[in-house]
C-alpha positions in Angstrom: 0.0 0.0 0.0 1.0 3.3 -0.8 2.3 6.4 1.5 -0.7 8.7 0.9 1.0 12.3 1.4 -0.6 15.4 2.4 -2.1 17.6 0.1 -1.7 21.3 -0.8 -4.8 22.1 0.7 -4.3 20.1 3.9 -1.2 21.5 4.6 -2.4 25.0 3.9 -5.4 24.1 6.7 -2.8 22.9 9.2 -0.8 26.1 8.7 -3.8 28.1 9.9 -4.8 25.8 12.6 -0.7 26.8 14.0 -1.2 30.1 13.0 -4.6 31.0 15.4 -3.2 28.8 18.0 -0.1 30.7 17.9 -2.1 33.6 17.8 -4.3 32.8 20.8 -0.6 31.9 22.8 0.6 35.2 21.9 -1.7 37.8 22.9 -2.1 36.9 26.6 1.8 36.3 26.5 2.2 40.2 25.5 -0.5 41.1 27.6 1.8 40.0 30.8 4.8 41.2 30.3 3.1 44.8 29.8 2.3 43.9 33.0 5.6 43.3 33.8 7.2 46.2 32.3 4.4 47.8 34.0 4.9 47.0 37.7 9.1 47.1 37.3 8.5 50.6 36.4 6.5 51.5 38.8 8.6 50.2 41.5 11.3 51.9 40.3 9.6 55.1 40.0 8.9 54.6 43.6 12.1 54.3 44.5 13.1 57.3 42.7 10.7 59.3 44.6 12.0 58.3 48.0 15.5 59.1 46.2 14.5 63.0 46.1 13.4 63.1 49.2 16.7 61.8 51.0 18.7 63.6 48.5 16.5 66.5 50.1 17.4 65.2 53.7 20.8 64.8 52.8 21.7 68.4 51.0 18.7 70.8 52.3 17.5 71.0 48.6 15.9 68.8 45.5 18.5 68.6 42.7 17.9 69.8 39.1 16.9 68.0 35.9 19.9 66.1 34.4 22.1 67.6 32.0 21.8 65.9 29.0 20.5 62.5 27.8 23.9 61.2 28.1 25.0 62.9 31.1 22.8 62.4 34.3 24.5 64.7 37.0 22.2 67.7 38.0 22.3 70.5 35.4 23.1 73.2 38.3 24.9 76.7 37.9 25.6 78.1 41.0 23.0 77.5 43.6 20.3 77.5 40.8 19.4 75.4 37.7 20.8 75.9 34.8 18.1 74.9 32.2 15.4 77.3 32.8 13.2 74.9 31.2 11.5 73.1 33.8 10.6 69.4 32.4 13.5 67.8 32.0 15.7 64.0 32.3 15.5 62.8 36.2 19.2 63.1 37.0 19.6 59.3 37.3 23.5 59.3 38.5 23.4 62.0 40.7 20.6 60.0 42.7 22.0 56.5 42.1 19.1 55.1 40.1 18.4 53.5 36.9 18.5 55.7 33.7 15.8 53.8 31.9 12.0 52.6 32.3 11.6 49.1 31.2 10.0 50.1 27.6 13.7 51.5 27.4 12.9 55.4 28.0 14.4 58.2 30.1 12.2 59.1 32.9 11.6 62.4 32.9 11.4 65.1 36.1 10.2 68.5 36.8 10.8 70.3 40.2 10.2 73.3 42.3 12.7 76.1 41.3 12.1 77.3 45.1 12.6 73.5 45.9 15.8 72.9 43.9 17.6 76.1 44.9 21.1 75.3 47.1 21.4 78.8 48.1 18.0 79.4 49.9 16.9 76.0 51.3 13.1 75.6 51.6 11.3 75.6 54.6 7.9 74.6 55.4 6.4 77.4 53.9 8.1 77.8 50.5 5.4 78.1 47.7 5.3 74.8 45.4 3.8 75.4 41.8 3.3 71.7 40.3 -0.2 70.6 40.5 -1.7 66.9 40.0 -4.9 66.4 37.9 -7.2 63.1 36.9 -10.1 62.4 35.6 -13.3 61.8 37.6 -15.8 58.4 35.9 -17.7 61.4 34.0 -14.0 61.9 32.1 -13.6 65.7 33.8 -10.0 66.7 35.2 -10.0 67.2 38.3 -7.5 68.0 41.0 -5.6 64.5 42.5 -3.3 67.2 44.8 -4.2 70.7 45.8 -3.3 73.3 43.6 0.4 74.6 43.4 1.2 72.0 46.1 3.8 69.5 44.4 7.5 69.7 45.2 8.4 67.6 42.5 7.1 65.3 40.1 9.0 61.5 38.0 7.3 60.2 35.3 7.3 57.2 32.7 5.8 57.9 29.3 4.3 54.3 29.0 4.5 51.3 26.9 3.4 53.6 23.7 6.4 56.1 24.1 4.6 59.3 22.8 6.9 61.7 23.4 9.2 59.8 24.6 13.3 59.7 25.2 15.3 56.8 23.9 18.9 56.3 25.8 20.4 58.0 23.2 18.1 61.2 23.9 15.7 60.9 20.7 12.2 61.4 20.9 9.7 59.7 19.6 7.5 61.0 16.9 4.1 62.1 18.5 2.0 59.6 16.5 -1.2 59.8 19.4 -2.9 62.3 17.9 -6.1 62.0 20.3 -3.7 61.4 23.0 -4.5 64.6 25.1 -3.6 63.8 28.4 -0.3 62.3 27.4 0.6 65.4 25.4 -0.1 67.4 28.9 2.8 65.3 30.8 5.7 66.0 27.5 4.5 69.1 26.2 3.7 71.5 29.2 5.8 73.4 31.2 6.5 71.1 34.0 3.5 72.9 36.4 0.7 70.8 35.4 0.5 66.8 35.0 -2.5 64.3 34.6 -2.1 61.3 36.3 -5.0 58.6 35.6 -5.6 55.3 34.7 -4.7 53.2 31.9 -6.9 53.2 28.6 -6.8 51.8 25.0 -8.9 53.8 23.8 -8.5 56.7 21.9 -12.6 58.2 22.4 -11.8 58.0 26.3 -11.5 61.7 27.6 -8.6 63.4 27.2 -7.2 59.9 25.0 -5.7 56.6 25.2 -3.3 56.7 28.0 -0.2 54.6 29.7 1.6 57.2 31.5 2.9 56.5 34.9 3.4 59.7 37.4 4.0 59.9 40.9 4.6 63.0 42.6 6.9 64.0 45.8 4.3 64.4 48.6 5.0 67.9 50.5 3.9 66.0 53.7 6.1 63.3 53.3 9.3 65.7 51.9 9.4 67.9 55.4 8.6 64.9 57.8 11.8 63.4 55.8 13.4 67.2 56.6 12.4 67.4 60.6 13.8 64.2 61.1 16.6 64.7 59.1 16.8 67.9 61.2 16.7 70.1 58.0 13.6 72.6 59.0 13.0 74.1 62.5 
């Protein structure tokens, strides 16, 4: 008796059986390590915000945005920062910390100029001007800190990398059009951020979104001071 061999057709059914189950493998597979990526970064974003406050408890003062993409000392001149723009690199080396979130981007940073000023250390009444927004279930911004209250804020542009900084200090092209919450966290002047849950789809209010920011607590920054004995 003859070998029967498979057919053109068969084989071509086969191939797409593989190919869905493949398929069907793959998408919860990417699904968790977003996850992942996800969690790492937020843990380290974490630890880069108890990093500014005992740099603060250590020195008196919050350092400056990093010099360059390449370079991650504070960018200081004298006792002041010398980038007047406010949003800038976190200044990884000068704080011991990574350099990169795990979708490979530099995290960015935007602080106080009060707060980051080594010739006038702040006290408990030095005026903060970063502000916190979300969005409530209706999809309107509204406040997640008081107004003007932030010392300092570290954030992760997401899995999607709008805006983002690759280790070599390009940006990405700004491909989310309808991404307006996003485009507030790279585009503004480092006063106001939107902090909110994630969202795939572009029709949400103010647009899909994978951002990560957490923000430098005031209350936790001078309890850090007192028992540092850095305020009065």
């Amino acid at each position: 008796m003859k070998n029967r061999a498979f057919t053109l057709v068969e084989m071509a059914i086969v191939l797409v059986i593989v190919g869905l189950l493949l398929g069907g493998m793959l998408a919860p597979l990417r699904a968790q390590m977003e996850q992942r990526r996800a969690a790492d970064t937020n843990k380290a974003l974490d630890e880069a915000r108890d990093a500014l406050a005992g740099f603060a408890a250590r020195n008196g003062y919050l350092p400056c945005p990093a010099i360059s993409a390449s370079n991650g000392l504070e960018d200081r001149a004298g006792t002041r920062c010398a980038n007047e723009r406010r949003l800038g690199f976190l200044p990884w080396a000068t704080l011991g910390l990574q350099k990169l979130d795990a979708w490979q981007h530099i995290y960015l940073y935007s602080v106080t100029p009060a707060f980051s000023d080594s010739g006038a250390f702040f006290r408990l009444d030095t005026p903060r001007d970063i502000t916190i927004a979300s969005r409530d279930a209706a999809g309107a911004l509204v406040p997640a800190s008081a107004q003007n209250d932030i010392p300092a804020v570290v954030l992760s542009l997401g899995g999607n990398g709008f805006g983002a900084f690759s280790d070599a200090g390009v940006q990405a092209a700004d491909a989310g059009q309808g991404n307006v919450d996003e485009k507030a966290n790279f585009q503004g002047d480092g006063r106001l951020f939107i902090a909110r849950g994630q969202a795939d789809n572009p029709a949400a209010p103010g647009g899909a979104y994978d951002d990560i920011v957490v923000w430098l607590s005031p209350n936790i920054l001078f309890n850090r001071m007192l028992a540092a004995q850095r305020l009065p």
